[in-house]
C-alpha positions, 0 to 999 in steps of 0.5 A: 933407473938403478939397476937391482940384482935379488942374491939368495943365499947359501943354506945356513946362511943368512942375507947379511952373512952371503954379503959380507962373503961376495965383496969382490963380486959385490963390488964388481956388478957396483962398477956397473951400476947395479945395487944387490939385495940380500934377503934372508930365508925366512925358515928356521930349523933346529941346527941338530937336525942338519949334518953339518957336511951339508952346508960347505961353511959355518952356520951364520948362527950356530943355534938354528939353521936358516934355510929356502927348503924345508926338509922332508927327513922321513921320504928323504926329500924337500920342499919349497914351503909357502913361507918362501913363496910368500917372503920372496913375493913380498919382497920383491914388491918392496924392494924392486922390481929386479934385473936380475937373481943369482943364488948360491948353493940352494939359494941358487936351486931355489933361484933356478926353479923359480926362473922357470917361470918367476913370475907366476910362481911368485905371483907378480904381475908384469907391471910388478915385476917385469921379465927378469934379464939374467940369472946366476947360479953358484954350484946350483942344482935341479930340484929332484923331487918328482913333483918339479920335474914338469916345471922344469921340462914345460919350461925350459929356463929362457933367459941368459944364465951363467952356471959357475962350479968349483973343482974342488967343490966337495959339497954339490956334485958336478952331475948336480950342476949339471943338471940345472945347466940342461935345463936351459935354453941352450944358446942362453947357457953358459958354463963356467969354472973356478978353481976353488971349493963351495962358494962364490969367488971374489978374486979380481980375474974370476969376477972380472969373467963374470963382468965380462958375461954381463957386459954380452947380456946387457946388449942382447 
Protein backbone atom coordinates (compact mmCIF):
# COMPACT_ATOMS: atom_id res chain seq x y z
CA UNK A 1 0.00 0.00 0.00
CA UNK A 2 1.57 3.66 -0.66
CA UNK A 3 2.63 5.35 2.04
CA UNK A 4 1.09 9.30 1.88
CA UNK A 5 2.31 12.19 4.11
CA UNK A 6 -0.35 15.57 4.12
CA UNK A 7 2.36 18.61 3.87
CA UNK A 8 0.54 21.93 4.77
CA UNK A 9 2.14 24.86 3.88
CA UNK A 10 3.60 27.91 4.85
CA UNK A 11 1.25 31.37 5.03
CA UNK A 12 1.19 32.72 1.60
CA UNK A 13 2.19 30.12 0.21
CA UNK A 14 0.37 27.70 -1.89
CA UNK A 15 0.48 23.88 -2.38
CA UNK A 16 2.47 24.01 -5.46
CA UNK A 17 4.76 26.69 -4.53
CA UNK A 18 5.89 24.61 -0.88
CA UNK A 19 6.81 21.77 -3.52
CA UNK A 20 8.72 22.99 -5.51
CA UNK A 21 10.65 24.77 -2.09
CA UNK A 22 11.05 20.83 -0.17
CA UNK A 23 12.76 18.97 -3.43
CA UNK A 24 15.42 17.55 -1.29
CA UNK A 25 13.14 16.70 1.55
CA UNK A 26 10.58 15.52 -1.00
CA UNK A 27 12.95 13.24 -2.56
CA UNK A 28 14.15 12.04 0.87
CA UNK A 29 10.80 10.45 2.14
CA UNK A 30 10.48 9.32 -1.93
CA UNK A 31 13.51 7.18 -1.09
CA UNK A 32 11.47 5.53 1.53
CA UNK A 33 8.53 4.86 -0.44
CA UNK A 34 6.32 7.71 0.76
CA UNK A 35 4.22 9.99 -2.04
CA UNK A 36 3.53 13.73 -0.31
CA UNK A 37 0.56 15.56 -1.04
CA UNK A 38 0.49 19.50 -1.05
CA UNK A 39 -3.09 21.05 -0.51
CA UNK A 40 -3.39 24.57 -0.81
CA UNK A 41 -5.19 26.65 1.77
CA UNK A 42 -8.51 27.48 0.49
CA UNK A 43 -8.74 31.33 2.27
CA UNK A 44 -7.74 34.39 0.39
CA UNK A 45 -7.03 37.60 1.50
CA UNK A 46 -6.22 41.05 0.05
CA UNK A 47 -2.18 40.88 0.45
CA UNK A 48 -2.63 44.97 1.64
CA UNK A 49 -3.77 43.64 4.86
CA UNK A 50 -0.54 41.61 5.70
CA UNK A 51 2.81 43.19 6.59
CA UNK A 52 4.99 41.59 4.49
CA UNK A 53 7.48 40.68 7.45
CA UNK A 54 4.87 38.19 8.51
CA UNK A 55 5.57 35.56 5.69
CA UNK A 56 9.49 35.07 6.00
CA UNK A 57 9.57 34.65 1.90
CA UNK A 58 7.53 36.07 -1.19
CA UNK A 59 4.09 35.58 -1.88
CA UNK A 60 3.30 32.94 -4.26
CA UNK A 61 0.88 35.49 -5.79
CA UNK A 62 1.78 38.96 -5.15
CA UNK A 63 -2.15 40.07 -5.31
CA UNK A 64 -3.67 37.77 -2.61
CA UNK A 65 -2.53 36.09 0.25
CA UNK A 66 -3.29 32.36 0.53
CA UNK A 67 -3.80 31.28 4.11
CA UNK A 68 -5.16 28.28 6.95
CA UNK A 69 -6.26 31.13 9.64
CA UNK A 70 -8.28 33.65 9.25
CA UNK A 71 -6.89 36.90 10.99
CA UNK A 72 -9.06 38.68 13.60
CA UNK A 73 -6.96 42.33 13.03
CA UNK A 74 -9.62 44.23 15.59
CA UNK A 75 -8.75 41.61 18.89
CA UNK A 76 -5.31 41.11 17.40
CA UNK A 77 -6.02 37.41 17.18
CA UNK A 78 -6.98 34.51 14.50
CA UNK A 79 -9.01 31.68 13.69
CA UNK A 80 -9.42 28.44 12.13
CA UNK A 81 -12.40 28.98 9.91
CA UNK A 82 -14.58 26.39 8.79
CA UNK A 83 -13.36 26.72 5.48
CA UNK A 84 -10.28 24.82 6.54
CA UNK A 85 -11.97 22.42 8.78
CA UNK A 86 -14.09 21.45 5.56
CA UNK A 87 -11.23 21.39 2.74
CA UNK A 88 -8.84 19.42 5.02
CA UNK A 89 -11.64 16.86 5.75
CA UNK A 90 -12.74 16.94 2.22
CA UNK A 91 -9.41 16.40 1.22
CA UNK A 92 -8.39 13.66 2.93
CA UNK A 93 -11.19 11.60 1.91
CA UNK A 94 -10.21 11.82 -1.67
CA UNK A 95 -6.54 11.64 -1.33
CA UNK A 96 -5.90 9.25 1.71
CA UNK A 97 -5.93 8.02 4.12
CA UNK A 98 -2.32 9.39 5.49
CA UNK A 99 0.73 8.05 7.42
CA UNK A 100 1.49 11.09 8.40
CA UNK A 101 1.42 15.43 8.23
CA UNK A 102 4.27 17.98 8.39
CA UNK A 103 3.41 21.64 8.05
CA UNK A 104 5.62 24.51 7.65
CA UNK A 105 5.17 27.90 9.72
CA UNK A 106 1.35 28.00 10.18
CA UNK A 107 0.84 25.14 8.16
CA UNK A 108 2.83 23.39 10.70
CA UNK A 109 0.38 25.26 13.78
CA UNK A 110 -2.33 24.42 11.76
CA UNK A 111 -1.13 20.88 11.54
CA UNK A 112 0.01 20.86 15.33
CA UNK A 113 -3.51 21.59 16.41
CA UNK A 114 -5.23 19.34 14.59
CA UNK A 115 -2.97 16.33 15.98
CA UNK A 116 -4.47 16.96 19.02
CA UNK A 117 -7.05 15.09 18.24
CA UNK A 118 -7.00 14.76 14.00
CA UNK A 119 -9.58 12.86 13.81
CA UNK A 120 -12.33 14.46 15.46
CA UNK A 121 -11.84 17.77 14.57
CA UNK A 122 -11.70 16.96 11.21
CA UNK A 123 -14.54 14.63 11.59
CA UNK A 124 -13.10 11.39 9.91
CA UNK A 125 -14.06 8.08 11.11
CA UNK A 126 -11.20 5.61 11.82
CA UNK A 127 -12.11 3.61 8.86
CA UNK A 128 -11.64 7.01 6.83
CA UNK A 129 -8.74 7.72 8.36
CA UNK A 130 -6.82 5.74 10.49
CA UNK A 131 -4.46 6.98 13.49
CA UNK A 132 -1.86 9.11 12.06
CA UNK A 133 1.70 7.66 12.87
CA UNK A 134 3.82 10.77 13.03
CA UNK A 135 4.11 14.58 12.56
CA UNK A 136 6.52 17.15 11.49
CA UNK A 137 6.62 20.50 12.40
CA UNK A 138 9.03 23.52 10.70
CA UNK A 139 9.11 26.43 13.02
CA UNK A 140 5.78 25.40 14.19
CA UNK A 141 3.78 26.98 17.06
CA UNK A 142 0.74 26.73 19.52
CA UNK A 143 -2.34 28.43 18.96
CA UNK A 144 -2.52 31.61 21.42
CA UNK A 145 -6.01 32.38 21.36
CA UNK A 146 -7.41 31.41 24.62
CA UNK A 147 -10.37 29.51 23.06
CA UNK A 148 -7.41 26.36 21.97
CA UNK A 149 -5.71 26.17 25.02
CA UNK A 150 -7.87 23.19 26.50
CA UNK A 151 -7.53 21.29 23.46
CA UNK A 152 -4.17 21.46 23.49
CA UNK A 153 -4.09 20.71 27.54
CA UNK A 154 -6.94 17.85 27.45
CA UNK A 155 -4.96 16.28 24.80
CA UNK A 156 -1.61 16.28 24.80
CA UNK A 157 -0.07 15.32 21.14
CA UNK A 158 0.27 11.42 21.52
CA UNK A 159 2.08 10.39 18.46
CA UNK A 160 5.98 10.53 17.35
CA UNK A 161 6.87 14.45 16.48
CA UNK A 162 9.85 16.06 15.10
CA UNK A 163 10.13 19.89 16.00
CA UNK A 164 12.62 21.23 13.56
CA UNK A 165 13.73 25.29 14.32
CA UNK A 166 16.44 27.58 12.18
CA UNK A 167 18.73 29.66 14.15
CA UNK A 168 18.66 32.36 12.13
CA UNK A 169 15.12 32.04 11.92
CA UNK A 170 13.83 35.81 12.61
CA UNK A 171 10.19 35.08 11.51
CA UNK A 172 8.97 32.41 14.68
CA UNK A 173 10.59 32.89 18.03
CA UNK A 174 12.03 29.82 19.45
CA UNK A 175 9.65 30.54 22.61
CA UNK A 176 6.89 29.93 19.91
CA UNK A 177 8.65 26.32 19.00
CA UNK A 178 8.91 25.83 21.85
CA UNK A 179 5.70 26.06 23.09
CA UNK A 180 4.37 23.30 20.62
CA UNK A 181 7.02 21.00 21.28
CA UNK A 182 5.74 20.85 25.32
CA UNK A 183 2.82 20.35 24.08
CA UNK A 184 3.73 16.88 23.52
CA UNK A 185 3.96 13.52 24.94
CA UNK A 186 7.48 13.75 26.25
CA UNK A 187 8.96 10.67 25.16
CA UNK A 188 7.15 11.00 21.62
CA UNK A 189 9.06 14.65 21.19
CA UNK A 190 11.93 15.29 19.33
CA UNK A 191 13.68 18.49 18.79
CA UNK A 192 15.93 19.45 16.14
CA UNK A 193 17.96 22.17 14.75
CA UNK A 194 19.26 23.66 11.54
CA UNK A 195 21.54 26.22 11.06
CA UNK A 196 19.47 28.52 8.38
CA UNK A 197 16.54 31.12 8.70
CA UNK A 198 12.46 30.26 8.07
CA UNK A 199 12.07 27.40 5.83
CA UNK A 200 12.29 23.81 5.53
CA UNK A 201 15.85 22.82 4.57
CA UNK A 202 17.01 20.33 1.75
CA UNK A 203 20.44 19.72 2.19
CA UNK A 204 21.51 16.17 2.01
CA UNK A 205 22.74 15.84 5.81
CA UNK A 206 19.82 17.70 7.51
CA UNK A 207 17.32 15.55 5.33
CA UNK A 208 19.46 12.70 5.66
CA UNK A 209 18.47 13.59 9.96
CA UNK A 210 15.00 13.74 9.21
CA UNK A 211 15.41 9.86 7.25
CA UNK A 212 17.18 8.84 10.03
CA UNK A 213 14.03 10.04 12.66
CA UNK A 214 11.53 8.19 10.40
CA UNK A 215 13.41 5.22 10.18
CA UNK A 216 13.09 4.98 14.45
CA UNK A 217 9.29 5.85 13.96
CA UNK A 218 8.72 3.31 11.52
CA UNK A 219 9.66 0.41 13.84
CA UNK A 220 7.76 1.61 16.96
Amino acid sequence: MTKKILMLHGLAQSGEYFSSKTKGFRSELEKKGYVLYYPTAPNEYPAPDFDISELGSDPADASKILAWLKKDPINDSYELPDTTIKYLHDYVLENGPFDGIVGFSQGAGVAGYLVTDFNRLLGLSIDEQPPLKFFMSFAGFRFKPECFQAQYDMHPISIPSLHVYGDLDTITEPAKVESLFHSCVEDKRTFLKHGGGHFVPNSRGFVKKVGDWLSIVEEL
